[in-house]
Structures are given as C-alpha cells and as structure tokens.
N, C-alpha and C positions, 0 to 999 in steps of 0.2 A: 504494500500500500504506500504511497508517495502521498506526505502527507503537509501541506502547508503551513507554515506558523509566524503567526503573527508575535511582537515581544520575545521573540527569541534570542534577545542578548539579553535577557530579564533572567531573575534570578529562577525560575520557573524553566522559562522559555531554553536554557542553558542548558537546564540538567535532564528535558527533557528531549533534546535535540542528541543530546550524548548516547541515551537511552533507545530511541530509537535505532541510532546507526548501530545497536548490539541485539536487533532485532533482524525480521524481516521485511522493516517497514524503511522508507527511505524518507529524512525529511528535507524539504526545499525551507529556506526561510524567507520571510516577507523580508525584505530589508529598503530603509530610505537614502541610505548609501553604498557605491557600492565597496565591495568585499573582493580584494584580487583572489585570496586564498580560499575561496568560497564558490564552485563552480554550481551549485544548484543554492541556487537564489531567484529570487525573482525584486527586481524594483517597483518601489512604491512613492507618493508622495501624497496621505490622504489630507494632508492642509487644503492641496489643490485641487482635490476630488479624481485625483489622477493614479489610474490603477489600470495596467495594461488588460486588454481585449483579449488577450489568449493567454492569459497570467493561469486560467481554470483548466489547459489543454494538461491531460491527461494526472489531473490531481486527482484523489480519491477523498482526499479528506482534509478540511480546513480544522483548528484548532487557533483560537484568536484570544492573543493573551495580551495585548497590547492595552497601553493607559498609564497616564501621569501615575506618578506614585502620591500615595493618600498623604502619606506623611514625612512628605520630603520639605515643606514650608507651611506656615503660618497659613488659614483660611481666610486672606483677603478678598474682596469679591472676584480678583482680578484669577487669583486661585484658583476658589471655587468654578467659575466657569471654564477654567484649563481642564480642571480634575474632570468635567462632564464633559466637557467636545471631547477630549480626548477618547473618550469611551465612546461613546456617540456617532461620533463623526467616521471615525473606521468602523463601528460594529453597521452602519450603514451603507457604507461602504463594498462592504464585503457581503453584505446581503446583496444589494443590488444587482453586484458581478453574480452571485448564485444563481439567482433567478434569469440573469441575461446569456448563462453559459448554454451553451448546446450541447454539451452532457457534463451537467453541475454532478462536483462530489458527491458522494454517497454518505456524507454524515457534516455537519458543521458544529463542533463544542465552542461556545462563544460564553467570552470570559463573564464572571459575574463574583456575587460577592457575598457573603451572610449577612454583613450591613444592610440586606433586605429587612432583615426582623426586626433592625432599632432593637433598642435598649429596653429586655423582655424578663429582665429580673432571673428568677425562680423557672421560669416556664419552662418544659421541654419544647422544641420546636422540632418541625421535620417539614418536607419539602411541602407538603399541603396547609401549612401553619399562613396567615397572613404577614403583610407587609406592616412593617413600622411606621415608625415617624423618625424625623428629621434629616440634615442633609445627605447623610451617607444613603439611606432607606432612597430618598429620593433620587440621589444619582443612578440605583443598580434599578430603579424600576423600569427608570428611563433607558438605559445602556440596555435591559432585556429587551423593552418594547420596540428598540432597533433593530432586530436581531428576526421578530416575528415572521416578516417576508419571505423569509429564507423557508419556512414550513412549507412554502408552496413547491419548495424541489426539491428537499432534503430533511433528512433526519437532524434537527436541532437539538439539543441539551445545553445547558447552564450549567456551568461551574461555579457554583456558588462557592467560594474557597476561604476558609476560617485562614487561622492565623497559620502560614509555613514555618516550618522550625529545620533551619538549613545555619551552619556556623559560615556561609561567605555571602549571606545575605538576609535584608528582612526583619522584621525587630527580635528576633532571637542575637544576631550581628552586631545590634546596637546595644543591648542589653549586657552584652558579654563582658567589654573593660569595667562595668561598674562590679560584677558579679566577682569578677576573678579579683579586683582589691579588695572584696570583701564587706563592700558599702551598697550592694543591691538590695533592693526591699519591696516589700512588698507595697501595690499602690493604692491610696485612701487605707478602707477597712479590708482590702482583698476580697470579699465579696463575691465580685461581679467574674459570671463566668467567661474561660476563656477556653475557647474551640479551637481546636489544633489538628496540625496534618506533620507528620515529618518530610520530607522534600521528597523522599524515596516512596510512601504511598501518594505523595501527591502524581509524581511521573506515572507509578503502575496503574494508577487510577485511573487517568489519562488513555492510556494506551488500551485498557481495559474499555473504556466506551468507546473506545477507536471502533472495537469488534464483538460487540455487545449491544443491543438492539434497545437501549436506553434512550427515552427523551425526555424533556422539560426542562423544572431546577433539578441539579443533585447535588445536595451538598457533600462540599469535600473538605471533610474533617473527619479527625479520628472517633471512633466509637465511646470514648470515654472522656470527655471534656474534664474538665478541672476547674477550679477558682482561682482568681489571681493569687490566695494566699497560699494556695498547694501548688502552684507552679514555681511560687517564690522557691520555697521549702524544697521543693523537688531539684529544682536546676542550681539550689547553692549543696544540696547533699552532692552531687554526683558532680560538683566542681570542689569538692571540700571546703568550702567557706563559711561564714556566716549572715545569716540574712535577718540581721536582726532592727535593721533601721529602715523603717518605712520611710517613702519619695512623699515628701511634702506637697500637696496638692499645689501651694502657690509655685512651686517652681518649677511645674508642669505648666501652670497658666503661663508663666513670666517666658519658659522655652518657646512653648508652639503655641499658646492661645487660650483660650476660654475652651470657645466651641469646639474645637481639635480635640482637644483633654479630655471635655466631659463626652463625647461622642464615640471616642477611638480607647482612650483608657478608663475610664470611669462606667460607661455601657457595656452590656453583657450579653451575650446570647449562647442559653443552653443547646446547642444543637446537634440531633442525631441524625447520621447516614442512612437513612432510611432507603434511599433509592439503590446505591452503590448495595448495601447488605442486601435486599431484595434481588440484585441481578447477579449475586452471587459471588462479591468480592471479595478476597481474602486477601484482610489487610496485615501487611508485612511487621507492622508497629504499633500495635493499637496501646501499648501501657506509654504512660509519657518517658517514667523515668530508662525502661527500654529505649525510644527513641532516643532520649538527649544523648545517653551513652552511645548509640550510633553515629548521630550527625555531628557530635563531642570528640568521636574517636576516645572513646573514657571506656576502658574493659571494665568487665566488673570487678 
C-alpha cells in the first residue's frame, strides 16, 4: 500500500514514516519543500490552495497529520486563527483532491484530537460521547467537518489523539529537564485526567486502520488513562527523582497564558479506545509506567 502523509516531519509523522518502510507498505510524504534525499515525495503549498492534479495517481491511502502545534505560543487571536487554518485549510484541501481523483485512495485517516470532549471532569468518554466547549472543542469540530466530503469516495476515520508520550518530542520532551532535576510536579491538584498513547501504539495504530475497515472518530489513546497526579508519580518513579513540588498555576499563566493553561493543562478528558478495542487492537503499551520505560529507554 503507498500510502500519503501529511506532517511527516512531525513528531508522529516521523516515526510513522520509519514504520512503514519496515512494512509492506511504502510511504510518499506531502512535503512544502523540497527534499533532494527524498525521492517519493510529493509537493504541496496548501497557503495557496495548490496541490498537484495527479498528486492521488496511484496512492492507496492518505493519513493527514498536519497542523500548527497547540502549544508552541501564547493564544493570541492572531494564534488562534493559525492553530485552525492550519487544520482547516489542508484537511480541505485534501478532501477536495479525494473527491476530484479518478481513482481516490481506498481509506483517508485525517488528523483530529480529544480536545473534542473539553474539559469532562470524572466522565468516561468514548467515541459516541459529545462534543465540549471551548477553543480547542471548537477547533477539532471544525478540522473534522472539513474532512466530511471525503465520505463521498473513501473510507474516513478520525484520529482523535490524546497526549503522545515519545522522549524526542511533544510534552513528555518538555516535561523531561524539569523531571530529571528533580523539580517536576504535579499540576494544580493533579486531578484532571490525562489520556495517553506511547508513540509506538500511536504508529501501530495507525497502520492498523491502514487495513482495518474502521470509520468515524477513534480515539487514540491508551486503554488506561491516568490523573495528572499518577503520571507525576509514575514518570519521576521510573526516572528516580522526586516529585514533590507542584507547578504553580500563576507561572503556567505568566509562561503560555490564561486560556492555554486552563484548556491544555488544567482540562481533563477520561477517555477510552472504544473503537481501536472493538476492531480488534492489540495495544503494545497499555500500562503507563511500561510505556515510559520504553520510550525512556529505562529497563526495569
């Protein structure tokens, strides 16, 4: 299967392009520049809505990971509206060419996010659960409703994707020099849960609805979510440290912002694999503290 990817220099897009070439699958990547070392590419430029005509010849399958990163700056308006074109503007993009191809892929997984369910306390969620409230809720309803078109020629699914836990990217990456001095903590009250995938069931995952007759949302996270306070607890065990001083809320506002903080760190969502367990996945990682010692490199 030759399979397209968008955000393939992403921390996702990376490990899953590696993944593939140890397969029988081949992947081409979308790229906006080009690549000498890179012979199966294809160029793009969706600013300009410029995506070549025979870009879909003989693809079988699109997977589209592309999009500003959520917490790479402050939520100024100017931001906010980057962090939604950006999703936006190529997931419509890439419908368009599906529906206009003359024999469109046999499957399009197009990026998405748990940010769908806002900040849900207690609640378990699963892929039939409702949509939230606030920005992030609203970015991924919109980024799916772009994506819809595409049903008219192709098998669609959503990746709805909780939090990656990979040590060369992602906020596990950012998390790590405070952890390993020994000054990580847990954030607010710890409370608020947090959904997780190790980077290795995020790729099989992937590859798995490559060839797997799955559509809609599916969330991709591990079967066994956590609280911020058991992840603190867990990720300074299996780096030897101590995590005993909680991150002060103001210098979470004072870093990224209000609405950033209380949205991305302070919001929660319980949420379980319902669609991936129904199609029959068998996840590589499902304990956390397994995973961190994986993507850690930490034996036990």
């Amino acid at each position: 299967m030759r399979v397209l990817i968008s955000g393939s220099t992403g921390l996702i897009g990376t490990s899953l392009v590696a993944a593939l070439k140890a397969t029988a699958h081949t992947p081409v990547r979308l790229l906006r520049s080009p690549n000498r070392d890179d012979t199966e590419s294809i160029l793009w430029n969706p600013a300009a809505g410029d995506f070549p005509k025979n870009a879909l010849e003989n693809i079988d399958a699109v997977v589209h990971l592309a999009g500003a990163s959520i917490a790479e700056r402050r939520w100024t308006d100017a931001q906010k509206t980057r962090i939604l074109e950006s999703r936006t503007t190529t997931t419509t993009l890439l419908a368009e060419a599906i529906i206009e191809a003359e024999n469109p892929p046999t499957v399009f997984l197009s990026g998405s996010a748990i940010g769908f369910y806002g900040d849900r306390g207690d609640e378990e969620l699963n892929e039939i659960s409702s949509g939230g409230n606030g920005f992030l809720a609203d970015v991924v309803r919109a980024w799916e409703h772009a994506a819809i078109p595409a049903r008219e020629s192709t098998r669609l699914a959503y990746l709805r994707t909780g939090v990656v836990l990979a040590a060369n990217g992602g906020a596990l990456k950012a998390q790590l020099p405070f952890f390993r001095l020994g000054i990580g903590g847990r954030i607010g009250d710890g409370r608020q849960w947090l959904s997780w995938i190790s980077i290795q069931d995020m790729v099989q995952a992937i590859i798995w609805l490559l060839d797997n007759d799955v559509t809609g949302p599916v969330n991709m996270t591990a079967p066994n979510p956590v609280t911020n306070a058991e992840f603190t607890t867990t990720l300074g065990q299996v780096l030897r440290r101590p995590t005993v001083l909680p991150t002060p809320k103001v210098v979470m506002w004072a870093t990224l912002g209000r609405e950033l903080t209380e949205q991305l760190l302070y919001a929660g969502q319980k949420v379980e694999p319902a669609a991936l367990i129904t199609s029959g996945y068998q996840f590589r990682q499902p304990d956390l503290t397994q995973a961190l010692r994986s993507v850690l490199n930490k034996p036990q």
